[in-house]
N, CA, C and O atoms as a GROMACS GRO file, in nm:
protein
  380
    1UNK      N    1  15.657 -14.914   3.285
    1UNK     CA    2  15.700 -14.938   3.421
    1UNK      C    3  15.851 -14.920   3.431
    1UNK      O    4  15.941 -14.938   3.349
    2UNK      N    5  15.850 -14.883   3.538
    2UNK     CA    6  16.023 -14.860   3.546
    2UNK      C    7  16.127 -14.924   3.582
    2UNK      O    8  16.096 -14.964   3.694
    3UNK      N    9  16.231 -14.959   3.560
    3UNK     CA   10  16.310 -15.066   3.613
    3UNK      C   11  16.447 -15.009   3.637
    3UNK      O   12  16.513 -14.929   3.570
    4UNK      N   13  16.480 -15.096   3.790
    4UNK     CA   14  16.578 -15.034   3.895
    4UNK      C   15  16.720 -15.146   3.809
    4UNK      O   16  16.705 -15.248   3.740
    5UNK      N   17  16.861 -15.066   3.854
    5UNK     CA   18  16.947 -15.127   3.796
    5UNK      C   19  17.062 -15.157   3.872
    5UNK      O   20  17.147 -15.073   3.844
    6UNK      N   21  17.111 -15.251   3.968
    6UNK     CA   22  17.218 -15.215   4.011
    6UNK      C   23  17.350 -15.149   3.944
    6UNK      O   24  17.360 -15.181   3.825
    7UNK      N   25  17.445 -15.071   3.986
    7UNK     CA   26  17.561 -15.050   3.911
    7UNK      C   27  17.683 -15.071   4.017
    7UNK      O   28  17.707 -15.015   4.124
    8UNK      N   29  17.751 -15.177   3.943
    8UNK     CA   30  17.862 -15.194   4.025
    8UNK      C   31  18.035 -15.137   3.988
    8UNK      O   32  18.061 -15.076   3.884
    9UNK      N   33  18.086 -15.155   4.041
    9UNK     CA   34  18.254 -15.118   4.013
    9UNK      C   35  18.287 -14.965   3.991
    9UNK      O   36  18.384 -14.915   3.934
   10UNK      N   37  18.195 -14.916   4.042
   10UNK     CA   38  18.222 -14.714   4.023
   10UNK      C   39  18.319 -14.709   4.118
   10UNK      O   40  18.316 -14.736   4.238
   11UNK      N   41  18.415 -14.666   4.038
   11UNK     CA   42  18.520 -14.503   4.063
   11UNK      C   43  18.431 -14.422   4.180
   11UNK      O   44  18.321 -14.368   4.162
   12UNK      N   45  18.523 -14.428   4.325
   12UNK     CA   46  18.517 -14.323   4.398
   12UNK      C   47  18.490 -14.220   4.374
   12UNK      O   48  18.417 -14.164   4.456
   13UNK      N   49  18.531 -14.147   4.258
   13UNK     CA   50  18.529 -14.042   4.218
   13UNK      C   51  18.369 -13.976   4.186
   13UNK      O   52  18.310 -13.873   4.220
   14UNK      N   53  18.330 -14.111   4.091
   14UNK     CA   54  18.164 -14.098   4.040
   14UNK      C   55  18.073 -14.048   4.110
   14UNK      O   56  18.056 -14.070   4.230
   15UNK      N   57  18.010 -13.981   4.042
   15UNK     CA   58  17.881 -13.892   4.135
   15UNK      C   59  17.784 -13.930   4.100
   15UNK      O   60  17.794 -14.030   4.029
   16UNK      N   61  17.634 -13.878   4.127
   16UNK     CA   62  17.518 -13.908   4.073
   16UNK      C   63  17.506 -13.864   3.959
   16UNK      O   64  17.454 -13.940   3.877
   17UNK      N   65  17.538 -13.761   3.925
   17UNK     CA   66  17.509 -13.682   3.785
   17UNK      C   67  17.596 -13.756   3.684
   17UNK      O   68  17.564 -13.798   3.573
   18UNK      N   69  17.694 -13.762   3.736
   18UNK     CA   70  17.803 -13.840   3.618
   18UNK      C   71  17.720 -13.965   3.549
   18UNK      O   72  17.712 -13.984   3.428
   19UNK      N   73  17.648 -14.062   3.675
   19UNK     CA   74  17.584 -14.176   3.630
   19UNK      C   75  17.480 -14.129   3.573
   19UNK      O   76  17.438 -14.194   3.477
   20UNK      N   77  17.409 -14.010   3.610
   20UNK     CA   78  17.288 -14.053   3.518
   20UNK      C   79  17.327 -13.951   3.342
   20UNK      O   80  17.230 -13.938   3.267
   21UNK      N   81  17.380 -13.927   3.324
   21UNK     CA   82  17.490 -13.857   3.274
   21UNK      C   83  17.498 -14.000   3.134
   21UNK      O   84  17.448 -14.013   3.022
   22UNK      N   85  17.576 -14.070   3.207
   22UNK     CA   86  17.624 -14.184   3.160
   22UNK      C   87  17.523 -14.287   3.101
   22UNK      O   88  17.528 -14.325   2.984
   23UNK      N   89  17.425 -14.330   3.197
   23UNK     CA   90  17.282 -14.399   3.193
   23UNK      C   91  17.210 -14.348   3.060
   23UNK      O   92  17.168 -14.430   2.978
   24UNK      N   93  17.198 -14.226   3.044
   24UNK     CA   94  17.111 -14.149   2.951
   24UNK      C   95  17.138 -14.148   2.790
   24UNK      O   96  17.078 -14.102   2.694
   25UNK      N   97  17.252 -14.217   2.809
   25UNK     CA   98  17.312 -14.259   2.614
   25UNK      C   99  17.195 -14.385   2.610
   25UNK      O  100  17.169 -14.389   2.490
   26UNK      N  101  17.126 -14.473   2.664
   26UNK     CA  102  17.045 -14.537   2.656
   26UNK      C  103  16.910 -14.528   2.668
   26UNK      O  104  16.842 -14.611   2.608
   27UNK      N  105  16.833 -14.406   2.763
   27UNK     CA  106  16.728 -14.378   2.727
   27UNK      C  107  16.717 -14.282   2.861
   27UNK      O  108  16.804 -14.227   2.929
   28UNK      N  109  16.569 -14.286   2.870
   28UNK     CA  110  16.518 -14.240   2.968
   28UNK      C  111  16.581 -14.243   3.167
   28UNK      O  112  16.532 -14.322   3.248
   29UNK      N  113  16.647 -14.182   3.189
   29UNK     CA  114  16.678 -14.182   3.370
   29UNK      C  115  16.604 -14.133   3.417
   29UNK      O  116  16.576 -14.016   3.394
   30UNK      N  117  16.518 -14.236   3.536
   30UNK     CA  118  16.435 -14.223   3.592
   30UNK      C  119  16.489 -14.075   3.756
   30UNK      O  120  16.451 -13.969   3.806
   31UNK      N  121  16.597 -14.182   3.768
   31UNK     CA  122  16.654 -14.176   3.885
   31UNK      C  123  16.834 -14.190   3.890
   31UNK      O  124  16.876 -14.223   3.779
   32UNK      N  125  16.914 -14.178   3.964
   32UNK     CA  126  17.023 -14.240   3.943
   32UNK      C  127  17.079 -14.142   4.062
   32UNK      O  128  17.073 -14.020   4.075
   33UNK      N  129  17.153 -14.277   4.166
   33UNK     CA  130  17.212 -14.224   4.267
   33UNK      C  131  17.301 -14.331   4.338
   33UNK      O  132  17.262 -14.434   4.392
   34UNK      N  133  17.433 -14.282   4.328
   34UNK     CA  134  17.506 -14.334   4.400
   34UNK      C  135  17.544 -14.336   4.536
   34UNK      O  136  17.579 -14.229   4.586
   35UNK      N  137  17.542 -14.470   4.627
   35UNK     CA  138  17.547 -14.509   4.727
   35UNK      C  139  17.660 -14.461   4.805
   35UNK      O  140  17.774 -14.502   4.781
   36UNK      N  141  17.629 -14.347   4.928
   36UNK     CA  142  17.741 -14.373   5.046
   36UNK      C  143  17.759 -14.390   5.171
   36UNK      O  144  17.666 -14.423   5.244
   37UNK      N  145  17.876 -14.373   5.211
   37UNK     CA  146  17.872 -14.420   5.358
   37UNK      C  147  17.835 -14.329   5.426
   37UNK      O  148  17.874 -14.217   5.393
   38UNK      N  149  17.748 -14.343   5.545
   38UNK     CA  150  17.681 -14.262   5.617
   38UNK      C  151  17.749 -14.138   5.704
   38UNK      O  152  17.730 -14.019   5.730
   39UNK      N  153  17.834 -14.238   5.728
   39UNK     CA  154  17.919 -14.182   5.868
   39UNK      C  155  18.038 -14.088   5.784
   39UNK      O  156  18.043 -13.971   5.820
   40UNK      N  157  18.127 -14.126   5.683
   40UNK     CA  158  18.204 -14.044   5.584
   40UNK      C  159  18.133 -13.964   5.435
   40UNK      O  160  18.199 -13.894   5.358
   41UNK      N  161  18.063 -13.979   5.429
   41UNK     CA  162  17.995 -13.929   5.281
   41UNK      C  163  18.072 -13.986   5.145
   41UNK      O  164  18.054 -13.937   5.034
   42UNK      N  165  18.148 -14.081   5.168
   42UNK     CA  166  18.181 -14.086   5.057
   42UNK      C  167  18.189 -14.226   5.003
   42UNK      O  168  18.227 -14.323   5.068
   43UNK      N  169  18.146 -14.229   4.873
   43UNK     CA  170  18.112 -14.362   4.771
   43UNK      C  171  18.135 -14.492   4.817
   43UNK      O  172  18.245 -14.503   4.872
   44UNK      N  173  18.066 -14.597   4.813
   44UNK     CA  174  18.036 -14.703   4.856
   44UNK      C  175  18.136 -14.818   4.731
   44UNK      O  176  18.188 -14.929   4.743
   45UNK      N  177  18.121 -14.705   4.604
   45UNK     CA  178  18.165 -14.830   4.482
   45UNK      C  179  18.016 -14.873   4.414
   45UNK      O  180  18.021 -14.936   4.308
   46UNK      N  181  17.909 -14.848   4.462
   46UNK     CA  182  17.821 -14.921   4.344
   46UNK      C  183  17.715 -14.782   4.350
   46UNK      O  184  17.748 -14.670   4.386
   47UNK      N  185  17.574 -14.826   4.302
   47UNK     CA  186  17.482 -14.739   4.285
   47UNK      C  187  17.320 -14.807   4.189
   47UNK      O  188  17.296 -14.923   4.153
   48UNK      N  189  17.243 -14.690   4.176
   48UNK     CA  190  17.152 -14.794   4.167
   48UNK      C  191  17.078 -14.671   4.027
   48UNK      O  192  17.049 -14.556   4.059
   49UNK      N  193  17.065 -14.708   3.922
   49UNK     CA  194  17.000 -14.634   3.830
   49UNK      C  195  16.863 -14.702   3.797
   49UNK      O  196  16.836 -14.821   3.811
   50UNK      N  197  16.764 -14.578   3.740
   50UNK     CA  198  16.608 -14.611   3.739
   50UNK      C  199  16.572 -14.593   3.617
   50UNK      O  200  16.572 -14.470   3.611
   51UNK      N  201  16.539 -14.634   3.503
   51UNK     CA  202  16.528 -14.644   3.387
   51UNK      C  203  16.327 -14.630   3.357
   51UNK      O  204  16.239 -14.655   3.440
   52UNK      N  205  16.311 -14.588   3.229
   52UNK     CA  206  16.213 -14.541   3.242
   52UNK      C  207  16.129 -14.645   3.217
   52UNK      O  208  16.013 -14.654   3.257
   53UNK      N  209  16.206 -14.747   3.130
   53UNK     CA  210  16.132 -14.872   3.093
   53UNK      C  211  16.198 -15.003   3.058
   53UNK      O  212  16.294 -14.986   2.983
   54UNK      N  213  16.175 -15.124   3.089
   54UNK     CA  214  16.225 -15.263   3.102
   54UNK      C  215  16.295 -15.253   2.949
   54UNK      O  216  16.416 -15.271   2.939
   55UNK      N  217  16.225 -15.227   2.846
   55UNK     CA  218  16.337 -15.215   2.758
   55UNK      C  219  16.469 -15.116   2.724
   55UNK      O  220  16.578 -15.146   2.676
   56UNK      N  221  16.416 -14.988   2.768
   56UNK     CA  222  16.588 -14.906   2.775
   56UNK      C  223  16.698 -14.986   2.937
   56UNK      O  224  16.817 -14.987   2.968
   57UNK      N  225  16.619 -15.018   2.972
   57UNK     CA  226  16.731 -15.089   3.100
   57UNK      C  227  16.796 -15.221   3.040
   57UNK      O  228  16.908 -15.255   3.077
   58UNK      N  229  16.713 -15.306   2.932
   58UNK     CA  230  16.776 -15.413   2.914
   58UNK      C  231  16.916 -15.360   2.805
   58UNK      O  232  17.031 -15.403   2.804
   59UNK      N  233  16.860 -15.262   2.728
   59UNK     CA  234  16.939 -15.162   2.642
   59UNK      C  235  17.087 -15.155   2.746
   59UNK      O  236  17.185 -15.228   2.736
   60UNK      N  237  17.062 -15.036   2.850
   60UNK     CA  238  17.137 -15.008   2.942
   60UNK      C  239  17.252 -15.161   2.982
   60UNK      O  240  17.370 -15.157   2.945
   61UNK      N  241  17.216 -15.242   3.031
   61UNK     CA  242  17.267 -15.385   3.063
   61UNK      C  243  17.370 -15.393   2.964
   61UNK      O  244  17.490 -15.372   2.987
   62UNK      N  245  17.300 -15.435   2.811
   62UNK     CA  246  17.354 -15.442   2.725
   62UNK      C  247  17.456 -15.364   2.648
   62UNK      O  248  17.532 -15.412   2.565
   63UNK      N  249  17.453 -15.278   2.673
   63UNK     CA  250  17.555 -15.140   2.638
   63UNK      C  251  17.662 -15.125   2.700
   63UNK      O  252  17.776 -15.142   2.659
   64UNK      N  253  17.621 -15.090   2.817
   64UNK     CA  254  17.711 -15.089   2.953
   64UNK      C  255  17.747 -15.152   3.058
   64UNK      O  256  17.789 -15.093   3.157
   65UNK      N  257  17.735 -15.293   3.050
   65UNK     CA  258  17.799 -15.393   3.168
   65UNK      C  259  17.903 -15.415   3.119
   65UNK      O  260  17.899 -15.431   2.997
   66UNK      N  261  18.003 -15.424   3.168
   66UNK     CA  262  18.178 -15.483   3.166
   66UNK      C  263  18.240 -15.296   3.064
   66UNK      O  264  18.350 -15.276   3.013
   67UNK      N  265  18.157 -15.228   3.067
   67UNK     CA  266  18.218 -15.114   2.993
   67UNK      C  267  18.274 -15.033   3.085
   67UNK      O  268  18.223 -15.024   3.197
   68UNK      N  269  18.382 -14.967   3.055
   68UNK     CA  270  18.478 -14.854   3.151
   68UNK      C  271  18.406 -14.717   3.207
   68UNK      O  272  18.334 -14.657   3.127
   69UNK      N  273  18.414 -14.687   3.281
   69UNK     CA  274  18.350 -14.534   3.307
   69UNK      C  275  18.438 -14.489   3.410
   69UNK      O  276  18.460 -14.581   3.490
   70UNK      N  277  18.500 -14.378   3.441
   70UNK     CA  278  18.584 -14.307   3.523
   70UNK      C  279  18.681 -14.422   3.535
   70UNK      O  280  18.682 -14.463   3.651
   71UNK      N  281  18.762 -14.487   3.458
   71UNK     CA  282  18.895 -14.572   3.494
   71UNK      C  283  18.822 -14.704   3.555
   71UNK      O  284  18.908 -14.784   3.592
   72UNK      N  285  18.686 -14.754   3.578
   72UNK     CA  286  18.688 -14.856   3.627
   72UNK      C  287  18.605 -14.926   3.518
   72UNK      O  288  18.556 -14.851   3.433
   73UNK      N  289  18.582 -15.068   3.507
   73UNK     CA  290  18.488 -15.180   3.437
   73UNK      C  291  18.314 -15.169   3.505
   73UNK      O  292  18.310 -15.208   3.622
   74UNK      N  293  18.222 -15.139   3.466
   74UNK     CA  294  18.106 -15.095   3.543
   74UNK      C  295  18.031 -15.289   3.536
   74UNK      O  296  18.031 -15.368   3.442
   75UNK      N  297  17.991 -15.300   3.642
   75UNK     CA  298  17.888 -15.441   3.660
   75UNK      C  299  17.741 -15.390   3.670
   75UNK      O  300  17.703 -15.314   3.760
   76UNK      N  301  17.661 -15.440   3.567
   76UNK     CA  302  17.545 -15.373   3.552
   76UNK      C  303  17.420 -15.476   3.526
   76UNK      O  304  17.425 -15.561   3.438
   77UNK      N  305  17.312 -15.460   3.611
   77UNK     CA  306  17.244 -15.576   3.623
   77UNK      C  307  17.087 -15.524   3.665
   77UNK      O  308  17.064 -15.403   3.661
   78UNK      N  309  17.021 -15.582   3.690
   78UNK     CA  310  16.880 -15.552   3.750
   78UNK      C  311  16.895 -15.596   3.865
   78UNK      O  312  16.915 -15.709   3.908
   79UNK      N  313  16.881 -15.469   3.924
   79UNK     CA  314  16.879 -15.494   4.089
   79UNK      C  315  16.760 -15.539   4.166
   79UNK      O  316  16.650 -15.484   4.160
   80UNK      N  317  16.791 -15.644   4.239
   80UNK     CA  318  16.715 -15.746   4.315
   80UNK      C  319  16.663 -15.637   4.462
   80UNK      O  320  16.713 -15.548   4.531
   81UNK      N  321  16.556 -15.698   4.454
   81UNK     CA  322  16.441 -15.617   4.548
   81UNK      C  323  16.508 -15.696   4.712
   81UNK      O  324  16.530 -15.814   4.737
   82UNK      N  325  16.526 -15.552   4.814
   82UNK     CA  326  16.565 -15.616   4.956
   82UNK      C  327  16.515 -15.768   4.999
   82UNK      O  328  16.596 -15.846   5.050
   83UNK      N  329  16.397 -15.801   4.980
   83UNK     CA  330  16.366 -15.930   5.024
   83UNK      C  331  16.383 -16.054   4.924
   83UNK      O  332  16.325 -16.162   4.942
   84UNK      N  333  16.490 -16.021   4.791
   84UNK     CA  334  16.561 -16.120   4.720
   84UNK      C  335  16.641 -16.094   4.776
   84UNK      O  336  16.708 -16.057   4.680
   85UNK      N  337  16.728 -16.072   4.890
   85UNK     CA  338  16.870 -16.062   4.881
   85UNK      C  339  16.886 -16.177   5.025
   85UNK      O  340  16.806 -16.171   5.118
   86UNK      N  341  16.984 -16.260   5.022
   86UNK     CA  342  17.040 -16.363   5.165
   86UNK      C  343  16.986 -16.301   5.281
   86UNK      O  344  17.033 -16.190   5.308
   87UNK      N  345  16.865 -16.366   5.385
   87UNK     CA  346  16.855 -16.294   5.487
   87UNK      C  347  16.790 -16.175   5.502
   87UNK      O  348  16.799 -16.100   5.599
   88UNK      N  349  16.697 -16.155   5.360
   88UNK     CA  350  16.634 -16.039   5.344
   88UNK      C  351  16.509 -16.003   5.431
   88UNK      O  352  16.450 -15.899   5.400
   89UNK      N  353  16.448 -16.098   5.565
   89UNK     CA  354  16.325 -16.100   5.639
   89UNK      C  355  16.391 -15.960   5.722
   89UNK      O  356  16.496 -15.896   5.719
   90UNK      N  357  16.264 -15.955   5.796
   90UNK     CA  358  16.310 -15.826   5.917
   90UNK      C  359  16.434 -15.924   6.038
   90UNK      O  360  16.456 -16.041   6.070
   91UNK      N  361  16.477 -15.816   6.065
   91UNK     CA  362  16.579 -15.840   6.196
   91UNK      C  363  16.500 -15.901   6.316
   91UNK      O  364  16.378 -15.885   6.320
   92UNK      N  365  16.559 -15.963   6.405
   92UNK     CA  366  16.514 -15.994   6.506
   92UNK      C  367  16.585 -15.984   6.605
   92UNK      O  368  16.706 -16.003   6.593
   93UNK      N  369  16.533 -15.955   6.717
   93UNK     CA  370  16.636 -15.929   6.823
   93UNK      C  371  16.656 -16.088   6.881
   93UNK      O  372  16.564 -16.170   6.881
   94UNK      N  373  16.801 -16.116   6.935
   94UNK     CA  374  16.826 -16.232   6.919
   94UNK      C  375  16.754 -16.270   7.139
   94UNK      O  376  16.716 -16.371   7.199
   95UNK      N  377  16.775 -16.111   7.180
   95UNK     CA  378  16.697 -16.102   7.346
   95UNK      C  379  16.565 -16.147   7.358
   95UNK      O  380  16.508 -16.144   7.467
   0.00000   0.00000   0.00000
């Protein structure tokens, strides 16, 4: 089964390929794509990599959280599913 990863503290600069690029000294990349802004196209600062299995991601964690990549410290974690996150129900119109 596959497991999703948040990645935090990316370099503007970072692309998708770079991360999964990066991701892949640990195993299998499922996926790997960094987050941007809609309206500018450009990098948000974090991203979200897909690992092929709960153990190369814990690998991944372990390897690469607090490690440097493009000039920055990367925060690397298992990313929490939309409805773990503060306020994660549907919207409601407040009308």
């Amino acid at each position: 089964m596959a497991s999703k990863l948040y990645v935090g503290g990316l370099a503007y600069s970072t692309t998708s390929e770079r991360l999964r690029t990066h991701f892949a000294q640990c195993g299998t990349v499922t996926s790997a794509e960094v987050v941007t802004d809609r309206d500018s196209g450009s990098s948000r600062g974090f991203g979200f990599v897909e690992m092929a299995n709960d153990a190369e991601a814990q690998a991944a964690i372990a390897k690469l959280n607090d490690q440097p990549l493009d000039g920055r410290t990367l925060r690397v974690n298992v990313a929490k599913g939309r409805t773990d996150r503060n306020g994660g129900g549907p919207r409601r119109s407040r009308w």
